[in-house]
C-alpha positions in Angstrom: 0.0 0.0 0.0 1.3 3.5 -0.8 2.0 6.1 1.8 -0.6 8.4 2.6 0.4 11.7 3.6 -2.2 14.2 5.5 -1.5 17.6 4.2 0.3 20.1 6.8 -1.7 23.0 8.0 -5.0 21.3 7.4 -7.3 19.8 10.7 -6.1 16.3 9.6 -2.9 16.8 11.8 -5.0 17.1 15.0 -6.0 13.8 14.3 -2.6 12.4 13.7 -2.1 13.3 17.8 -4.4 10.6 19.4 -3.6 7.9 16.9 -0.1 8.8 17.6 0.1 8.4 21.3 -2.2 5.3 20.9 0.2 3.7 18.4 3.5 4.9 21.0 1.5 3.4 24.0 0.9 -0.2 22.4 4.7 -1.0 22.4 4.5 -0.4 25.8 4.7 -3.7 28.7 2.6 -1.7 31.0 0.1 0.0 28.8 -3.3 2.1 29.6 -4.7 0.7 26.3 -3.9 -1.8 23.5 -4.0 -0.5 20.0 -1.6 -2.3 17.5 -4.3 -1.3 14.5 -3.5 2.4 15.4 0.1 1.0 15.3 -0.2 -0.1 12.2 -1.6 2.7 10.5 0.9 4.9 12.0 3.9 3.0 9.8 1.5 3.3 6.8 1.7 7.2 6.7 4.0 9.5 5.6 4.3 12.1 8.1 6.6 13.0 10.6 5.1 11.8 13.8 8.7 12.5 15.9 7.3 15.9 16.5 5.2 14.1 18.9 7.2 12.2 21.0 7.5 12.3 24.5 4.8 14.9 24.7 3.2 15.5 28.2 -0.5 15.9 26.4 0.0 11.8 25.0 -0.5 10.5 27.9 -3.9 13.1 28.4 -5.0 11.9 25.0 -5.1 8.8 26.1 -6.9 9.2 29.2 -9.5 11.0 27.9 -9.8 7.3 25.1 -9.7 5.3 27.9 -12.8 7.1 29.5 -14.8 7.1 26.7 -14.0 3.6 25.7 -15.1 2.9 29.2 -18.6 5.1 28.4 -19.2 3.0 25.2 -18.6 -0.7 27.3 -20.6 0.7 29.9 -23.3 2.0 26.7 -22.8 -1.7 24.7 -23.4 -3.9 28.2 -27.0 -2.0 28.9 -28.0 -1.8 25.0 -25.9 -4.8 23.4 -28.2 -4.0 20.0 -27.6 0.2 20.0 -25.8 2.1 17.5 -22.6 3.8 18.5 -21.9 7.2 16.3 -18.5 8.5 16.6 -18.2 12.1 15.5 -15.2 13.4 13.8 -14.0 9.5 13.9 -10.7 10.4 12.6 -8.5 7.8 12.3 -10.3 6.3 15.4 -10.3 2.5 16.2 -12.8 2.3 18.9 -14.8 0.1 16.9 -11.8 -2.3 17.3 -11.8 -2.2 20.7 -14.8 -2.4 22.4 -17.3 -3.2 19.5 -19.7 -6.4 20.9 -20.3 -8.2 18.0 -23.4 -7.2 17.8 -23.7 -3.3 17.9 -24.0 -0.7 14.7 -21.6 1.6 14.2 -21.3 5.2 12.0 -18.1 7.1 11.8 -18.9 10.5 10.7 -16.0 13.1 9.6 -15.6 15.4 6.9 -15.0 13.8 3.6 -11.4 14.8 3.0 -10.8 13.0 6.5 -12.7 10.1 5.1 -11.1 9.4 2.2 -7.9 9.0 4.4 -9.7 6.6 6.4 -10.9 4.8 3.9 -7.2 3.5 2.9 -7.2 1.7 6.3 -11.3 0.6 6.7 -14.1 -0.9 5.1 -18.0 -0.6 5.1 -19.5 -3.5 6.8 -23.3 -4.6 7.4 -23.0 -2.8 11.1 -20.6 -0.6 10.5 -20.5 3.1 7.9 -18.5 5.7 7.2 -20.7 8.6 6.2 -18.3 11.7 5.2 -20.4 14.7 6.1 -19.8 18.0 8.4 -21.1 17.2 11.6 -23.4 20.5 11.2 -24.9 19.1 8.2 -28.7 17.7 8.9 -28.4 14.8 6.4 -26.0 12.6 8.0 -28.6 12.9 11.0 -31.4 11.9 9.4 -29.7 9.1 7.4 -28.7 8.0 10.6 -31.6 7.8 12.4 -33.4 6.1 9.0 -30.8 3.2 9.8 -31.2 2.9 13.3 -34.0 2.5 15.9 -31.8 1.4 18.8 -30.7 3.2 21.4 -27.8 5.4 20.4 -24.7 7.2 22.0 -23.0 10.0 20.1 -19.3 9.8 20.3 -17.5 13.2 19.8 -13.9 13.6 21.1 -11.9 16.1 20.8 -14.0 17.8 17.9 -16.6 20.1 19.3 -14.3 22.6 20.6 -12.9 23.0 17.4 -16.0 24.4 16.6 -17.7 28.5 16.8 -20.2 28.3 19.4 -23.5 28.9 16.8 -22.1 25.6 15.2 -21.9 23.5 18.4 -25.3 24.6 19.5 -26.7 23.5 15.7 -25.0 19.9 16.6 -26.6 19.9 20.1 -30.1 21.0 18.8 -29.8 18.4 15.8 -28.9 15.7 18.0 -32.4 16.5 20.4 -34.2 16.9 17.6 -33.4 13.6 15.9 -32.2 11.4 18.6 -34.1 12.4 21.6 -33.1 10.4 25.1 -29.9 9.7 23.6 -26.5 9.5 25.4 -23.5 11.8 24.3 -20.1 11.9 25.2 -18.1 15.2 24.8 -15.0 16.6 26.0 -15.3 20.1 26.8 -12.3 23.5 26.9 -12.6 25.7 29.7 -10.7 29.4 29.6 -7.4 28.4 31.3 -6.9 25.4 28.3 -8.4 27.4 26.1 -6.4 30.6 26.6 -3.1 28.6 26.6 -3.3 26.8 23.2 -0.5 28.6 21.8 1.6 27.2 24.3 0.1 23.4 24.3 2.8 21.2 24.2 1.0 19.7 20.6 -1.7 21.9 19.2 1.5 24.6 18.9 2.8 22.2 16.4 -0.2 22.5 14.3 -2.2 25.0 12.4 -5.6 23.9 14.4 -7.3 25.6 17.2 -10.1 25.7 19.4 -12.7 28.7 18.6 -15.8 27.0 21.6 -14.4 27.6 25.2 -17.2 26.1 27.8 -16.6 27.2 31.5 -19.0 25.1 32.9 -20.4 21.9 30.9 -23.9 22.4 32.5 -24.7 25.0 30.7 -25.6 22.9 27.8 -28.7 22.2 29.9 -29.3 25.7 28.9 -29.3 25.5 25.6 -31.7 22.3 25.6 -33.7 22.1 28.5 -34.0 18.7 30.0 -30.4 17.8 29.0 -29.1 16.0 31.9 -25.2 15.7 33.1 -24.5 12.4 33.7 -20.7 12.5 34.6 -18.1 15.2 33.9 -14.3 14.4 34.9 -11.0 16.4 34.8 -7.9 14.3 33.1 -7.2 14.4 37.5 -10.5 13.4 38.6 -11.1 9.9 36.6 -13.4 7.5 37.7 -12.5 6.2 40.9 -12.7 2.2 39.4 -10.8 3.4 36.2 -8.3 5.2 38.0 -7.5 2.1 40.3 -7.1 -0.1 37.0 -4.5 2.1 35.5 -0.6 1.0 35.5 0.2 2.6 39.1 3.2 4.9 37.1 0.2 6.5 35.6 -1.7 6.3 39.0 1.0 8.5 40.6 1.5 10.7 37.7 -2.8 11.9 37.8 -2.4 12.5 41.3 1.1 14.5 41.4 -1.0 16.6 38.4 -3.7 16.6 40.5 -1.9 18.4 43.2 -0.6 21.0 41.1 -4.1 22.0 40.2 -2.7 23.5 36.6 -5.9 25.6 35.3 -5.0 24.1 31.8 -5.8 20.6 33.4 -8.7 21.3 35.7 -10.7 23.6 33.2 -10.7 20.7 30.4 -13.7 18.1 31.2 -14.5 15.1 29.4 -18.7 14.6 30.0 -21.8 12.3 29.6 -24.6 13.9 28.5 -28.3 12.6 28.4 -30.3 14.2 25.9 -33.9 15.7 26.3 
């Protein structure tokens, strides 16, 4: 298989970050996740990925993975028949590891991003690509035409990539559409937000954040009804997850913890029930 090279400056970068650290993290022996498909993919592309390495925010990207892989088990063991949607899939591999057997699957991202993805995954009878804009109302309604399970909307690290008029469309076309369903966001507040010139890895990319949120719960706002049904700080995990995790890592949330760094406490990963 040729090479495939993402183009510099474009929001394809951002994406090379998590698949990165995911790729980096399976050679490990003690490892928070196991991910040799993101490995793979990672010698596939031409791109220099060694402006990555040993980055502090790696290690955050894969905590935040970890969490939401944990959301979707959690999701898949309740409603083994639902539909899982990951937004701005990326060059994800969730689907790889926690998929049930059993579950359907869409991976939405814009079609540029698709076509990249498409060199490394294949339609299947429970599992599409759809390459649309998240803000765009036709991937939702083909969507729910497909489905008429239970569903939980995957979107990490995407939103806040977003102006707020166009994260409030994707909230409000998500009620609309797919009322009672679960979503799972991750959320900038001012001290991450303010500091992205200085981020260890968006400063190495053309991409940046335009949505700050200071306090998740105001999404209830926007669509009465919306319930919170977890938000976490990368040093406020889940107590059961945290006391799973290689203790190395363990010691290294808490000593963060401790520091109480605005960048780390104002970024929240959250569980949303819909109206």
């Amino acid at each position: 298989m040729d090479r495939e090279k993402p183009r510099p400056g474009t929001v394809q970068e951002t994406l090379l970050i998590p698949l990165y650290a995911r790729a980096v993290e399976n050679r490990k022996e003690q490892a928070l996740l196991r991910d040799p498909r993101a490995e793979e993919i990672v010698a596939s592309i031409d791109y220099d990925f060694g402006r990555f390495d040993s980055l502090p925010s790696l290690t955050g990207a894969l905590l935040r993975t970890l969490l939401f892989d944990r959301w979707v088990g959690d999701f898949l063991s309740e409603h083994p028949d639902g539909t899982v949607v990951e937004i701005g899939t990326g060059l994800n591999t969730r689907y790889e590891r926690v998929d049930n057997g059993r579950a359907r699957w869409f991976e939405l991202d814009l079609p540029d991003v698709i076509a990249l993805r498409r060199t490394f995954f294949t339609d299947t009878p429970r599992r599409t690509m759809i390459a649309a804009s998240v803000t765009d109302e036709s991937w939702a309604a083909e969507v729910a035409s497909r489905t008429d399970g239970p569903c939980l909307f995957v979107a990490e690290a995407v939103l806040p990539y977003l102006h707020e008029p166009d994260v409030r469309r994707v909230v409000d076309l998500l009620a609309d559409h797919f009322p009672g369903s679960l979503v799972a966001l991750d959320t900038a507040g001012p001290g991450f937000f303010d500091t992205q010139e200085q981020h260890d890895a968006l400063s190495k990319v053309d991409a940046r954040m335009h949505w700050y949120c200071p306090d998740p719960a105001q999404l209830g706002d926007w669509r009465p009804g919306t319930g919170m049904l977890a938000s976490h700080t990368l040093t406020s995990l889940p107590g059961p997850l945290l006391a799973e995790l290689p203790l190395p890592y363990q010691q290294m949330v808490s000593a963060l913890a401790a520091q109480r760094l605005p960048q780390a406490e104002g970024y929240r990963l959250n569980l949303l029930r819909l109206p």
